[in-house]
N, C-alpha and C positions, 0 to 999 in steps of 0.2 A: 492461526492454524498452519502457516507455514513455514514457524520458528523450530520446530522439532526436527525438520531436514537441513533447517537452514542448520541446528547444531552439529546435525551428521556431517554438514561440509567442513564446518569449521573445528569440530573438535569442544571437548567439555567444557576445558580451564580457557583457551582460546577464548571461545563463543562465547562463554560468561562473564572474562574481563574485558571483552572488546566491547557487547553489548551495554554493559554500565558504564565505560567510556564516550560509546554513542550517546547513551543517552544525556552523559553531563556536558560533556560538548552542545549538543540539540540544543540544550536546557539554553543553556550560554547563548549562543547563535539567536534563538529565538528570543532573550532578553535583548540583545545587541538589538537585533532589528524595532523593538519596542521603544528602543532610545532613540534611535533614529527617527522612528517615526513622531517621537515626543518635538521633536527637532523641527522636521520637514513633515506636518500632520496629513499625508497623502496615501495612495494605495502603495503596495508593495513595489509592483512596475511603475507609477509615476513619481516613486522616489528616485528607481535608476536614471529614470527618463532627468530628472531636474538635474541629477548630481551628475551626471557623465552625457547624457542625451539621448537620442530617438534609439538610438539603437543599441543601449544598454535597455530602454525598457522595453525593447520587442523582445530583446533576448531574455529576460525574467518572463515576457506574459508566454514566450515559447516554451521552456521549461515546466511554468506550469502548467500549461494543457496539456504536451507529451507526458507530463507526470499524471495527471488527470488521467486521460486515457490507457496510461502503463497502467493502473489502479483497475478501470473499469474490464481492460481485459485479462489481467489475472482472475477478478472477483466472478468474470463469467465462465473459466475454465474451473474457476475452482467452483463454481456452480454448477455445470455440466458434469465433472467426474462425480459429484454428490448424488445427484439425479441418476446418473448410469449406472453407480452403485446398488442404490434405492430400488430403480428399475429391477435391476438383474436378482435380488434379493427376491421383489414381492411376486415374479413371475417365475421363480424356481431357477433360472437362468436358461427359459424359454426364449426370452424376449429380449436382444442386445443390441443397442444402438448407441450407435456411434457417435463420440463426443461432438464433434462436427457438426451432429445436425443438432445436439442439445444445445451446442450452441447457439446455433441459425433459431432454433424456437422460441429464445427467450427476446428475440425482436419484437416477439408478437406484445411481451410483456413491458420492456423499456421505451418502443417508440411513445406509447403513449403519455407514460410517464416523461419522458424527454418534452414533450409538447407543454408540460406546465409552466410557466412563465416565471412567478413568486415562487422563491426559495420557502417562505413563511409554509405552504402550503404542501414542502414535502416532510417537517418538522413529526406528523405523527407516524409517518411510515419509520424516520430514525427512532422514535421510540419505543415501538414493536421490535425493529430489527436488535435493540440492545438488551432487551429482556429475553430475546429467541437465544442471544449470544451467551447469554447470563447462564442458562439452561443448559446449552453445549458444555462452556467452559465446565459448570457444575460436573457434570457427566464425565468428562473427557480427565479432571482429577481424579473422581471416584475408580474408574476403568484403569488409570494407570499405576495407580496403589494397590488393588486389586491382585494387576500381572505384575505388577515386581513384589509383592506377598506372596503370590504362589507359582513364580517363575524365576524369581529372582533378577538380577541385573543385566539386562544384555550384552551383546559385544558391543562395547565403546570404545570410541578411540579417548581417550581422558586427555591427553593436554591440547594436540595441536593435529590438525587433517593436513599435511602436507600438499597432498594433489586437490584439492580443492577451495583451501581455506579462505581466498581471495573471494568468493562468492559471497561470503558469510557479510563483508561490508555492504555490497550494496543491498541484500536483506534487511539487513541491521539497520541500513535508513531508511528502506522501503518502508520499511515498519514506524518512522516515526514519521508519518506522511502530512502531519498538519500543519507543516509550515505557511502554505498558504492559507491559512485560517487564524491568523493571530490576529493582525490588524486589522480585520472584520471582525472579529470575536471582542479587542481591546477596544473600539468604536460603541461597539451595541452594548458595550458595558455601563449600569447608573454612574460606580464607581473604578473608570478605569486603572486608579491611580495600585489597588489593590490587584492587578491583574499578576504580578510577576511572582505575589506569594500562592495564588491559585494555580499559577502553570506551575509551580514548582513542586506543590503538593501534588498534582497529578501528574506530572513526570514519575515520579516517586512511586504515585499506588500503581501507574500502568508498566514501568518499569519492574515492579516487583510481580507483577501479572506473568508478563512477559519471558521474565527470568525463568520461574519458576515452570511455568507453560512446557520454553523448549528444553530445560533438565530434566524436568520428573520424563517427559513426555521419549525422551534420547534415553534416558536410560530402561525405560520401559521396554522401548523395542529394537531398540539399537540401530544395525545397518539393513534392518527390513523397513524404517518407519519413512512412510510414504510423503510426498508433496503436501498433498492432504492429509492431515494425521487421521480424521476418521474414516479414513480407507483402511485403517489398521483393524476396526473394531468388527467382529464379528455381525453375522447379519441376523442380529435379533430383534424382535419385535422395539423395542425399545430405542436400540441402536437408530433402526430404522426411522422412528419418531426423531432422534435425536440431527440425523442427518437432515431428514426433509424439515424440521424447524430449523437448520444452520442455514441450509441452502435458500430457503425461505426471506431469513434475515438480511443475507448477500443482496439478496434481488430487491430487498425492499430499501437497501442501501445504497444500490451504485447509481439512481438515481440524482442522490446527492453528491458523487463523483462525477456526475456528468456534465451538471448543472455550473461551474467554473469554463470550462471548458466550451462549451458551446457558448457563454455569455461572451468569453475575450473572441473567439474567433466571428460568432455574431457581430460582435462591437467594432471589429477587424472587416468585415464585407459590406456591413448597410448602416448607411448614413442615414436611414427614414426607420422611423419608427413605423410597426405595424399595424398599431391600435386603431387608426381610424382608417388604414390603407389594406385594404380587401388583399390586393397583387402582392404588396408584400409581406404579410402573412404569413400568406399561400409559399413566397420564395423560402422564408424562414423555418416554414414546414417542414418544405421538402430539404432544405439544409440538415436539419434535426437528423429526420430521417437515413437521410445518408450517413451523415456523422456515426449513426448508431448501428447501420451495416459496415460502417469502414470499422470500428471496434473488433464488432464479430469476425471481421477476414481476419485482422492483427492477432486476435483471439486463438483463431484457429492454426493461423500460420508456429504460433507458440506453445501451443496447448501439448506436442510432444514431451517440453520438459520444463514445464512450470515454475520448477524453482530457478532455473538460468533467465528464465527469461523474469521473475522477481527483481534476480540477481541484475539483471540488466535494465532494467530501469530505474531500479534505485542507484545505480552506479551514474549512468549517465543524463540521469533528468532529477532527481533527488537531492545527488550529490553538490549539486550548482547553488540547487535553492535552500538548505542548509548550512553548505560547510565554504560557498564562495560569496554569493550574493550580501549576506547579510555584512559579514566580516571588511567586505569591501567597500558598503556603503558607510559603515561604521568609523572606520575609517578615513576617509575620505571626509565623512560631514560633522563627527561628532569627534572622535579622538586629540585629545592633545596631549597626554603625559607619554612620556617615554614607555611605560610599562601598556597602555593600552595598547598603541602602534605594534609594540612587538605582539601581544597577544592577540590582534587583528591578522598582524600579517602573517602569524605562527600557524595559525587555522586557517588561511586562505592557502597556506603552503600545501598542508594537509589535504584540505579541500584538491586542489586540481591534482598534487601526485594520487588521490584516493581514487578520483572518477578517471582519471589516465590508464593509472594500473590494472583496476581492477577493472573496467570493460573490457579490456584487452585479454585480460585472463579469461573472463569470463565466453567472450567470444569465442576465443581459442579450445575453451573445453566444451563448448557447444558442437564446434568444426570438428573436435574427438571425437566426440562422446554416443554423437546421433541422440534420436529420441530415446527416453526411457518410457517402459511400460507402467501402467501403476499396476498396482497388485489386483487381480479380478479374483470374485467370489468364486466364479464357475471354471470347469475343468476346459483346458483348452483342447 
C-alpha cells in the first residue's frame, strides 16, 4: 500500500525498472546467504559472528531489530491514518482525532499480543491478516480500473522524478523486508534442499503483485495518490468496510514484526530464563511493554510523512541486510571462482553507495520538505 507514492517519487519507467531489479538482486542475495548458511548451518547474526566476530554479529542482530521496528511503526501510522479516515467517514466529519492518539491507542492492542512468547501461537492471526489483505488488494484493482475507465490517466511523471527519485530505493527494499526469515523459514523446511525454487517462484508472483499494485494504482491518481493509497478512495460504505478490514490485518500482523525484535534484544539483557523465575518475568514484561511505547513515540515522531520515513528505513536498516550482509559473508566463506568474488563484491558496492546515498537524500528532503498532510475527507 505504500508502492503507489513510493511510484510518484520515483517516476513510472524509473520505479518499474528499478523495482524488478530490486527484486532480482533480493532474489540473488537471499540465495547467496542460503549457501552460506548450507556452509556455516547457523543463524543469520551467528554466521557474521563466526566469519568476522562479535561485532559483525551485533551489527546484523542491530539491523535487524531497527529494521523490525522501522516495519512495526510505519504499519502503525499506516494504521492510525486508516482509522482516522474510517472515523471521520462514519461520524460525518463530527468527530476528528488525531493520528497521535490513534496511535498511542493501539498499545492497548499490541502489548498484549507482545506478551506471547511462541511464534507458533501468532500463526492464525497471519492468516486472517492475509485474507483481510486478499480483500483490500481485490478492491483497490477493481477502484483503480474503474477511475482510469472513467477518468482516464492522471498527471504522471512517465520515465524518471528527478527531486525525489532516491526515495523510491529504499522503499523498493522496504518492501522486500524478509530477509530475516529465510534461514528460519529454510530450517523449518521437511525438504530444504527445494527452498530456492519456492523463493523464486514467489519473488516472482509478489513481484508481479507489486508491480502492477504501484502502476495501475500512479496512474489512477497520479500526483494526488496519498501514503496510504486508500486515503484516495471515497468514503463509501464499502470503502469503509474495505479500510477497517486493511487496518484490521496490519494490527493482526505487526505482532509478528515484533516478535524478532524483542527476541534478539530479550536474548541481549537476560541471561535467566523467565519460566520458572516470577522476577524475571515480571522484568521481561515490563521490557515488552516499553519496547512497544518506544515504537508508538518513533511512530509518531514520523507519522508527518510516512513515505520518508519508509524511505529511511529501508535505506538505512534494509539496505545492510540485503545488499551488504549477505554478499559479504558470501564471499568471504563460500566464494572461490573469479566470477563469484566479482559478483559478491559488485553488490556489496551497490549495497553501501545505495544506503550512503539515499539516506542522505532522503534525510535532506525530510529537512525540505516538513511534514505533508494526507488528504482528509472533511472541509478544513
Amino acid at each position: 500500500m505504500f508502492l503507489p507514492k513510493a511510484f510518484y517519487n520515483g517516476g513510472l519507467l524509473f520505479s518499474t525498472t528499478l523495482l524488478t531489479s530490486i527484486a532480482m538482486i533480493s532474489l540473488y542475495t537471499f540465495l547467496l546467504l542460503v549457501e552460506t548458511r548450507n556452509k556455516i548451518p547457523v543463524s543469520f547474526g551467528d554466521i557474521g559472528g563466526i566469519i568476522f566476530g562479535k561485532t559483525m554479529r551485533f551489527a546484523v542482530l542491530l539491523a535487524i531489530t531497527f529494521s523490525q521496528m522501522g516495519f512495526v511503526c510505519a504499519y502503525m501510522v499506516f494504521v492510525a491514518e486508516n482509522v482516522q479516515a474510517l472515523i471521520e467517514s462514519l461520524s460525518n466529519c463530527s468527530l476528528q482525532v488525531p493520528v497521535s492518539y490513534l496511535i498511542l491507542s493501539q498499545i492497548a492492542i499490541f502489548v498484549p499480543l507482545a506478551m506471547i512468547r511462541k511464534i507458533q501461537k501468532l500463526s492464525a492471526f497471519a492468516l486472517i491478516a492475509d485474507l483481510f489483505i486478499l480483500i483490500g488488494l481485490v478492491y483497490l484493482y477493481y477502484y483503480d480500473f474503474f477511475i482510469l475507465s472513467t477518468q482516464g490517466i492522471a498527471d504522471v511523471e512517465w520515465v524518471i522524478n528527478y527531486k525525489s527519485f532516491p526515495m523510491f530505493i529504499g522503499t523498493a527494499v522496504f518492501t522486500y523486508e524478509g530477509v530475516g526469515l529465510v534461514i528460519p523459514i529454510t530450517e523449518s523446511m521437511a525438504e530444504p534442499e527445494k527452498f530456492p525454487k519456492v523463493l523464486s517462484g514467489t519473488m516472482i508472483f509478489i513481484t508481479g503483485i507489486f508491480l502492477s499494485v504501484g502502476f495501475i494504482s500512479y496512474l489512477a491518481f497520479g500526483s494526488d495518490v496519498q501514503t496510504v493509497i486508500l486515503l484516495n478512495m471515497p468514503a463509501t460504505a464499502t470503502v469503509n468496510t474495505v479500510q477497517g478490514l486493511y487496518a484490521l490485518a496490519i494490527c493482526l500482523s505487526i505482532p509478528l514484526q515484533l516478535f524478532p525484535a524483542i527476541r534478539i534484544i530479550e536474548n541481549g539483557l537476560f541471561t535467566r530464563s523467565g519460566k520458572h523465575n516470577t522476577m524475571v518475568k515480571w522484568q521481561k514484561n515490563v521490557f515488552r511493554f516499553v519496547f512497544v511505547l518506544l515504537c508508538a513515540c518513533i511512530a509518531i515522531a514520523g507519522s508527518g510523512d510516512l513515505d520518508k520515513f519508509v524511505s529511511l528505513v529501508g535505506s538505512l536498516c534494509c539496505v545492510p541486510l540485503c545488499f551488504i550482509f549477505p554478499p559479504l559473508f558470501h564471499l568471504k566463506a563460500v566464494a572461490k571462482s573469479w566470477r563469484q568474488k566479482t559478483v559478491d563484491i559488485t553488490i556489496l558496492l551497490f549495497g553501501v553507495v545505495s544506503m550512503t546515498y539515499t539516506t542522505g537524500i532522503t534525510i535532506a528532503l525530510w529537512s525540505e520538505d516538513g511534514g505533508s498532510t494526507p488528504i482528509s475527507r472533511c472541509p478544513s
